[in-house]
N, C-alpha and C positions, 0 to 999 in steps of 0.2 A: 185498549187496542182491540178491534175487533179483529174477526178470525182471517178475513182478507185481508187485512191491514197487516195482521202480521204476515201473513202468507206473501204479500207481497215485500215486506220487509228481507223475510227470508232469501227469496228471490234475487232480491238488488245485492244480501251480502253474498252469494253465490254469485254474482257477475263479476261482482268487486274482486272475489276474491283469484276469480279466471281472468279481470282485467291484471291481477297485482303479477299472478302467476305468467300471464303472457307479456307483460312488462320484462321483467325477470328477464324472459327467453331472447329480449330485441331491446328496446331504447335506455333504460337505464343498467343494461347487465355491458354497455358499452367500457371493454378495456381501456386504462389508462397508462400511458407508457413515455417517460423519460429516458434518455440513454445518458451516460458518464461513456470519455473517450480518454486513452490515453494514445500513442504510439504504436502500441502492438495489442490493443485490447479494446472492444466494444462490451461494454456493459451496460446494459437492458434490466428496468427495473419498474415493472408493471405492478396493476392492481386488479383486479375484475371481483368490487364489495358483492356482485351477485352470487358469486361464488359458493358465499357461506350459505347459501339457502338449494345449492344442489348436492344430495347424498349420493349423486354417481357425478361428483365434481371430480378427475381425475388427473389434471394440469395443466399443462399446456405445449402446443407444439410450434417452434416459430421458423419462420422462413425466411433464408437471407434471398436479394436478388441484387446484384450477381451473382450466382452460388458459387461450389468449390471449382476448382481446377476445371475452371472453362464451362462451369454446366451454366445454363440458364437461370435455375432456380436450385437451393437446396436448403433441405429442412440440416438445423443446428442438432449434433448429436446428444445423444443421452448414452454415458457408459454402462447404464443398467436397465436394464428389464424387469417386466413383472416376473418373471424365471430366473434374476440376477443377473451378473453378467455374463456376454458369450462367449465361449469355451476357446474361441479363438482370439478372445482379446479387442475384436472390433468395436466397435458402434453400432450402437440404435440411432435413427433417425430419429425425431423425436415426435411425428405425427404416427409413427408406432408406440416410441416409450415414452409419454408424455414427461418435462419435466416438471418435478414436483418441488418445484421453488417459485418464488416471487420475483427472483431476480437471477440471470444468468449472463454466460459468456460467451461472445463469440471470439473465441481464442483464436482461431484459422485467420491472422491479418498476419499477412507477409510482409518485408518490407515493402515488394512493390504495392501494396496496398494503400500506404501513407498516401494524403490528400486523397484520394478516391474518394466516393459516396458508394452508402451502400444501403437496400432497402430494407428493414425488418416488417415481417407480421407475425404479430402476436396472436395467435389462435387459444381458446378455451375448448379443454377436450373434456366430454364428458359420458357415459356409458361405463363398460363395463370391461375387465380383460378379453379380447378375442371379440369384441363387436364395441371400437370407439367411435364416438360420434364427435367429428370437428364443428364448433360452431361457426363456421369461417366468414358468415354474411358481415358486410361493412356495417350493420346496425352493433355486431356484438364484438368481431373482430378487429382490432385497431394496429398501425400504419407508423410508422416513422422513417425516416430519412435522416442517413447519420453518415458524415463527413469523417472520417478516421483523417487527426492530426498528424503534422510531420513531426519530426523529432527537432525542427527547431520552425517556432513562430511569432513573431513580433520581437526579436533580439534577445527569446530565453528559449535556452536549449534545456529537453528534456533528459532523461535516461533512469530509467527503470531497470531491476536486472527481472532474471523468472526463479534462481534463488528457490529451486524446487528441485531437490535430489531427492526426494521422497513422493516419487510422482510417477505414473502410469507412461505421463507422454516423453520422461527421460529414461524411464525403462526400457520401453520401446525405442527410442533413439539411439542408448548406448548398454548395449547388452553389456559390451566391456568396455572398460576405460583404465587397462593397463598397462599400454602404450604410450610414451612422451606424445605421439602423435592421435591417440583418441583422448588422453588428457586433456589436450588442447583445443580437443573440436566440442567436448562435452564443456569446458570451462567457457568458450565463445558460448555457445545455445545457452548457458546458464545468464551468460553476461549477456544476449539479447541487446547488444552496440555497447549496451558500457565499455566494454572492454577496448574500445574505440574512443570512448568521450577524451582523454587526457591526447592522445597522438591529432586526433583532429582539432583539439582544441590547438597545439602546436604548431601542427601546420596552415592555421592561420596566422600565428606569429610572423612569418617571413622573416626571420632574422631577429625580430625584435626581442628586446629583454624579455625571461618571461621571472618570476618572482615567485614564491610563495611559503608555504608555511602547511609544512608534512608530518605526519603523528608515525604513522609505521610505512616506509617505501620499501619495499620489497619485492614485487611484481617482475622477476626475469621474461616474461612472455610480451608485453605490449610496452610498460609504461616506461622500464630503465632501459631496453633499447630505443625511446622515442627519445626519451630525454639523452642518452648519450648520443644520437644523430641529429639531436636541433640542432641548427644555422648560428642558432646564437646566442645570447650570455644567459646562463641560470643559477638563478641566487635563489637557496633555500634555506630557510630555517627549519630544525627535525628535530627530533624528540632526542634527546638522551639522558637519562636518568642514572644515577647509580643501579637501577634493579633492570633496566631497558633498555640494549642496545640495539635493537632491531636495526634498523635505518642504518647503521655504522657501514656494514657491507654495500650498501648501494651508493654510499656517499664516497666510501671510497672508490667503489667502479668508476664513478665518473669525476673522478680526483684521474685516474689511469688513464683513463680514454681522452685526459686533454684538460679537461675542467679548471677554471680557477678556484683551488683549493679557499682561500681566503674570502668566497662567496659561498660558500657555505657552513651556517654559524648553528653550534650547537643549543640547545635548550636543554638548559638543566636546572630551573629555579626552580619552574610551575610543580607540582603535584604532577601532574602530564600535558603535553604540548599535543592538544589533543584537534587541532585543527587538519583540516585536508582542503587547502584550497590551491590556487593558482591564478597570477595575475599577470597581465598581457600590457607590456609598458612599450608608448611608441615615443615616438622624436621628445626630445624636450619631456625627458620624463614625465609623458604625458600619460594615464594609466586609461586603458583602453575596454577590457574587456576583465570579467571575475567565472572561474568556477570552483564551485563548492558543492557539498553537500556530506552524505554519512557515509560514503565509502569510500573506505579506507584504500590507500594507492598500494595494495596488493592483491596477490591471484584470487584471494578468499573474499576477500570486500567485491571484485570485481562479479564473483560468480555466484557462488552459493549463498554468502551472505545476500540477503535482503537489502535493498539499498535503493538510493535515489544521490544522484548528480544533476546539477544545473547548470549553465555557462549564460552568462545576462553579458549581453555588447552593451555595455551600461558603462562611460565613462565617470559617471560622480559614483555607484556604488563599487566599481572596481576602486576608483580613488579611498574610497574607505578600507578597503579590503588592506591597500597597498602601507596605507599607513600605517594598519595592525601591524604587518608582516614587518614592516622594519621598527616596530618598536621593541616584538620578537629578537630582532637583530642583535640586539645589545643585549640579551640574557638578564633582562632585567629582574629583580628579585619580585615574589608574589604580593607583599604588599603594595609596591610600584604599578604593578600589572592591575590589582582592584582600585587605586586610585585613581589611575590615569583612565577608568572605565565612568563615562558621564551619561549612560542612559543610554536609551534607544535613540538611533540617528534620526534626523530628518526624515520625511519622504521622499523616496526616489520613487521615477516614473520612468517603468522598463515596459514601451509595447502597453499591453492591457491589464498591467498591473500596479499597483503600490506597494512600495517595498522598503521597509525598514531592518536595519540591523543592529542587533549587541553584540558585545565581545566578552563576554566572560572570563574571569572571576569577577564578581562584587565583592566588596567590604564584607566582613562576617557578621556585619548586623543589616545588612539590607538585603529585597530580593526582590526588585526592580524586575525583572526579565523574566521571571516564574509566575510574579503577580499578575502580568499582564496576561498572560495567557490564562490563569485560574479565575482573572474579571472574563475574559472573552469566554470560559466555558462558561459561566456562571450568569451571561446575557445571551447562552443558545436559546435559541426561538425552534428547533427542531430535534440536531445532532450532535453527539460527540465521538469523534472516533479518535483513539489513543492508538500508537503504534511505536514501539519503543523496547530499545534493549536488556534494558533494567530500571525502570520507574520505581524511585524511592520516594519521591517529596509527599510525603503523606496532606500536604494542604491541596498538591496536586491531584493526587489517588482521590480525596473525599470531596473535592468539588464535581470531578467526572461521576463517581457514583451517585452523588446528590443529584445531578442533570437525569440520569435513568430512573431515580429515585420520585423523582420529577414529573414521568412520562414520556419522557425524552428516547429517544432511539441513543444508545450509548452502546457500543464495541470496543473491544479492545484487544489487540494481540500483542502480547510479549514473547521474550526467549524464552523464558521458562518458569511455571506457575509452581511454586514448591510442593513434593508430592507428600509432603507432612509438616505437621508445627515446627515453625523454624526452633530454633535453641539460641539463645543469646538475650538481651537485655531486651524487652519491650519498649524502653525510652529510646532506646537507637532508632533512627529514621530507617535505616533496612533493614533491620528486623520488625520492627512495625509496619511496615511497607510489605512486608511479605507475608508477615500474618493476615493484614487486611485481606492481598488479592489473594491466598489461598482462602480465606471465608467467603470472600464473592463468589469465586471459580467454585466451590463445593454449591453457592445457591441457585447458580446459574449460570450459562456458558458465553452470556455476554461478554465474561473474558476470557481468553484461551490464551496457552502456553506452548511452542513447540517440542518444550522438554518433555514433553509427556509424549510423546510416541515413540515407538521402537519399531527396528523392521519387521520384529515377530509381531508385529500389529497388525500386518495388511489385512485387510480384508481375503476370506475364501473363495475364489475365482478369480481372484487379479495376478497380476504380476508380483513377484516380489518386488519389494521397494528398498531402494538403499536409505540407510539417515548417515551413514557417515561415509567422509570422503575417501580413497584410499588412503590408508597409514597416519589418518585424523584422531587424534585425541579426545574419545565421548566427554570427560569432563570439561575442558575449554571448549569444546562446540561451539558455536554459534549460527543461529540460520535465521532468526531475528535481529538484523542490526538494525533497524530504521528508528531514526527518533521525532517520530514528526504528532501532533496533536492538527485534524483538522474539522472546525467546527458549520455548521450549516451548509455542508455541500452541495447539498440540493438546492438551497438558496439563492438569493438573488443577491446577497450581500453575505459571502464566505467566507472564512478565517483561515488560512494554514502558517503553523508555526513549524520550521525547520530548518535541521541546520547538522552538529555535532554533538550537541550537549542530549547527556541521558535524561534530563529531568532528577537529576542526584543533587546531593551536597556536595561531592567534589565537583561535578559540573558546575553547581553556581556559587562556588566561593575556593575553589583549589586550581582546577585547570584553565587551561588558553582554550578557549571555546569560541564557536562563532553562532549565532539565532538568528533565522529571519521571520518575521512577518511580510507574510503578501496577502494582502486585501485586495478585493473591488475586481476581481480574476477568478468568475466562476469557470472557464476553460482548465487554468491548472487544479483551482478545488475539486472538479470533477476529477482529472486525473489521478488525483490522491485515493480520491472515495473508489473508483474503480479498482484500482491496485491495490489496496488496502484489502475493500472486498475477496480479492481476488484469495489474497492470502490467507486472509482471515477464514474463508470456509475450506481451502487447501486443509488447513490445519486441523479445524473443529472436526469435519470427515473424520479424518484420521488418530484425533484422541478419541471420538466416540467408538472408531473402528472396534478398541477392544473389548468391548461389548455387545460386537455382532457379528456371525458368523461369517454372514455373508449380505451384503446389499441387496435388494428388492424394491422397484417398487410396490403400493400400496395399492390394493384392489378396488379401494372406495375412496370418500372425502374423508379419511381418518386422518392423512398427512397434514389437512391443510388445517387441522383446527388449531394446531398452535398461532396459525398465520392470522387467526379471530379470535383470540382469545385474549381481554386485554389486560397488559400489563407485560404481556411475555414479550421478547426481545423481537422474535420474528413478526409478531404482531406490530410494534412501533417500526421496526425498521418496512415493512413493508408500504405503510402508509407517509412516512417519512419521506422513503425514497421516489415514488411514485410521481408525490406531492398531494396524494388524498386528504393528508390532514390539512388544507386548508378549503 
């Protein structure tokens, strides 16, 4: 190569390398941005791969329109600062504090918000503290349009609770809740309408029978005055054990207030009559309508527990529902109950879903209804997100870590991740089950546990935070009760599995359970991944808390390198949820 030749060589890789560079700044450093919706929650869940090649990469700031309480425009807040957070407890905007996530919340959806549209822009900030530069041009900045769901569409009702007494925006809410009367208002916020799903579900009845099949009724606030003022006949099956009388007292209330004592039949074979449903039966015992889901019909299921309820105007899956419930009737013994169980039902077709159910127990040698969900993780093409109260089935635990194992985007939150080596038999499925997720949880925070935070964890500048309720029991706690596994959310073909059952051995082979499967409805998959999400870093904040003094953002692109580095959890899940990996 002669001396010009390379000189001119030279030259061309210095344009290249000014063309690669000014690329970067405009056509390919273009953000990419999917939103998950539920009822009260918009989550946004971008990518901008240019990212990794800016060293004053600093976050992002996004802008909803119509903004808050009447403004035109407002930028989504960030609770911290490059200084922490403000001494008064506010908000950063976040075109000041950029946030430094992949994925975030616009929490501020009020009820009247449901069906509304609402605009997002996602901005890439980049410089330096005290001089940030917005990249806001539509070549680099990107754009969506997001319809916030009602809380019922196409004949399935939703209900999410917020299930967050360890949280900044119920601190501020309820300074005190010592009063039957702020008891009540912080148990509503917590319940975010649940607290409503079972009364309105009733007063669609109009008289009609309603039927079902109850694990603990307890709820003196909404549910046992609904049901002692319905119109018309209510036949329930309930729990009662020799070790479990919960329910006795509500049954009797409404044995008092009038009730036909003889429509309400005990349950005492099962292991636990572990169902919470309800079923809407019109003329000609015709079954009309089903709701179900993991929360349980008391104050605690309704609020602080984690939970999800569903109501489908589904007459053939009501019809299923309804014949569980009066096979329940006759207190039939547990063998009875796993024989009389034949697989997962047909397809129903609820609105823009498919829907199948089981009823649990199985026989002691089969596992029909865990199998399926362990093939559906084990054919993820993306993600697995696991959410559940106490996950023991260790065939279940090693297929979801296999999928991360894999590459795969894998999350998971449970109640509580054991803060040392369990003690007891390692052939036992929960004690194996707890050794495994305490060895995950120590390799990485893919799974998180809500047991591990305390209030003396908050973070330094915030609020104190409560973890227990008044006059609550730290050892039976609970603030994870959800049991749902939901696979390829982001997809176009999504899986969610829920219902009652914990993913245990006595869920599939001791108690009255109910499973569903809804395919081909990425609207409620999205639901799940949002809410999920939502919790899932509620909580990880908060175990990591005790390890930080105080919150900060970061001065440079040191935050984002986990979000590029592959193999790591924020790395899969950023790309995942975006939809970059394809």
């Amino acid at each position: 190569m002669t001396t010009k030749q390379a000189a001119a060589s030279a030259i061309k890789k210095v344009k290249a390398n000014k063309a690669k560079a000014n690329k970067a700044e405009s056509g390919d450093a273009k953000v990419v941005v999917k939103a998950y919706t539920s009822p009260t929650l918009v989550l946004l869940a971008y990518d901008w791969p240019a990212g990794d090649d800016h060293e004053d990469f600093l976050g992002f700031a996004i802008e909803r329109t119509p903004g808050f309480d009447g403004q035109a425009k407002s930028w989504l807040p960030n609770r911290i600062g490059f200084q922490g957070p403000k001494p008064d407890h506010s908000d950063f905007p976040s075109n000041e504090a950029p946030i430094q996530k992949f994925y975030w919340w616009d929490a501020r959806i009020d009820t009247k918000d449901r069906g509304h549209s609402f605009n997002y822009r996602i901005v890439p900030v980049t410089g330096k503290p005290g001089a940030l530069k917005l990249l806001d041009s539509s070549e680099i900045a990107a754009a969506i349009d997001v319809q916030v769901p009602l809380t019922e569409e196409q004949g399935i009702t939703t209900h999410f609770n917020r299930a967050v007494v360890s949280s900044q925006a119920f601190s501020k809410q309820f300074p005190e809740i010592k009063t039957a009367a702020q008891q009540k208002a912080a148990r509503a916020w917590l319940g975010n309408g649940m607290e409503q799903a079972v009364p309105q579900f009733l007063d669609r009845g109009a008289g009609k029978d309603i039927e079902g099949a109850i694990y603990h009724l307890t709820d003196q606030t909404w549910i046992i005055p609904a049901l002692k003022n319905y119109g018309g006949p209510i036949s329930l099956a309930y729990n009662h054990t020799s070790k479990d009388h919960a329910s006795d007292d509500a049954i009797q209330q409404l044995e008092d207030s009038g009730r036909q004592a003889d429509l309400f039949a005990a349950r005492t074979h099962a292991s636990i009559m572990h169902n919470k449903f309800l079923v809407r039966v019109g003329a000609a015992d015709h079954a009309e309508a089903v709701l179900a889901g993991s929360a349980n019909f008391t104050s605690e299921g309704l609020s602080a527990q984690a939970n999800v309820l569903h109501a489908f105007e589904s007459p053939m899956l009501a019809k299923l529902y309804l014949d569980r419930k009066r096979l329940l009737d006759g207190d039939p013994g547990l063998s009875e109950t796993q024989k009389d169980q034949e697989g997962w039902s047909d397809e129903v077709v609820v609105g823009d879903a498919t829907i199948r159910v089981f009823f649990p127990p199985e026989g002691n040698k089969t596992r029909v209804s865990i199998d399926t969900i362990i093939d559906a993780i084990k054919a993820a093409k993306h993600s697995v997100l696991l959410c559940a109260f106490d996950p023991t089935d260790m065939n279940l635990l090693n297929a979801i870590f296999e999928a991360s194992d894999a590459g795969k985007m894998m999350l998971a939150l449970i109640n509580r991740v054991p803060s040392k080596d369990p003690t007891g038999d390692p052939s036992r499925g929960d004690v194996a089950a707890k050794i495994a997720i305490l060895d995950r949880a120590q390799k990485s925070d893919e799974i998180v546990g809500f047991g591990a935070f305390s209030s003396k964890d908050t973070p330094t500048d915030f609020m104190p935070e409560r973890v227990l309720w008044p006059g609550e029991d730290p050892k039976i706690m609970v603030r994870v009760h959800h049991k749902f596994v939901v696979i390829d959310a982001e997809g176009d073909n999504p899986v969610v599995f829920t219902g009652s059952a914990n993913f245990s051995g006595n869920s599939l082979h001791h108690n009255d359970e109910n499973l569903l499967e809804i395919t081909k409805c990425p609207r409620i998959a999205g639901m799940y991944m949002a809410e999920f999400l939502r919790l899932y870093e509620h909580y990880r904040a908060r175990v990591k808390s005790e390890d930080i003094k105080t919150f900060k953002l970061t001065p440079d692109y040191a935050w984002s390198r986990k979000y590029f580095t592959k193999g790591l959890p924020e790395t899969k899940a950023r790309i995942a949820m975006a939809g970059t990996n394809t």
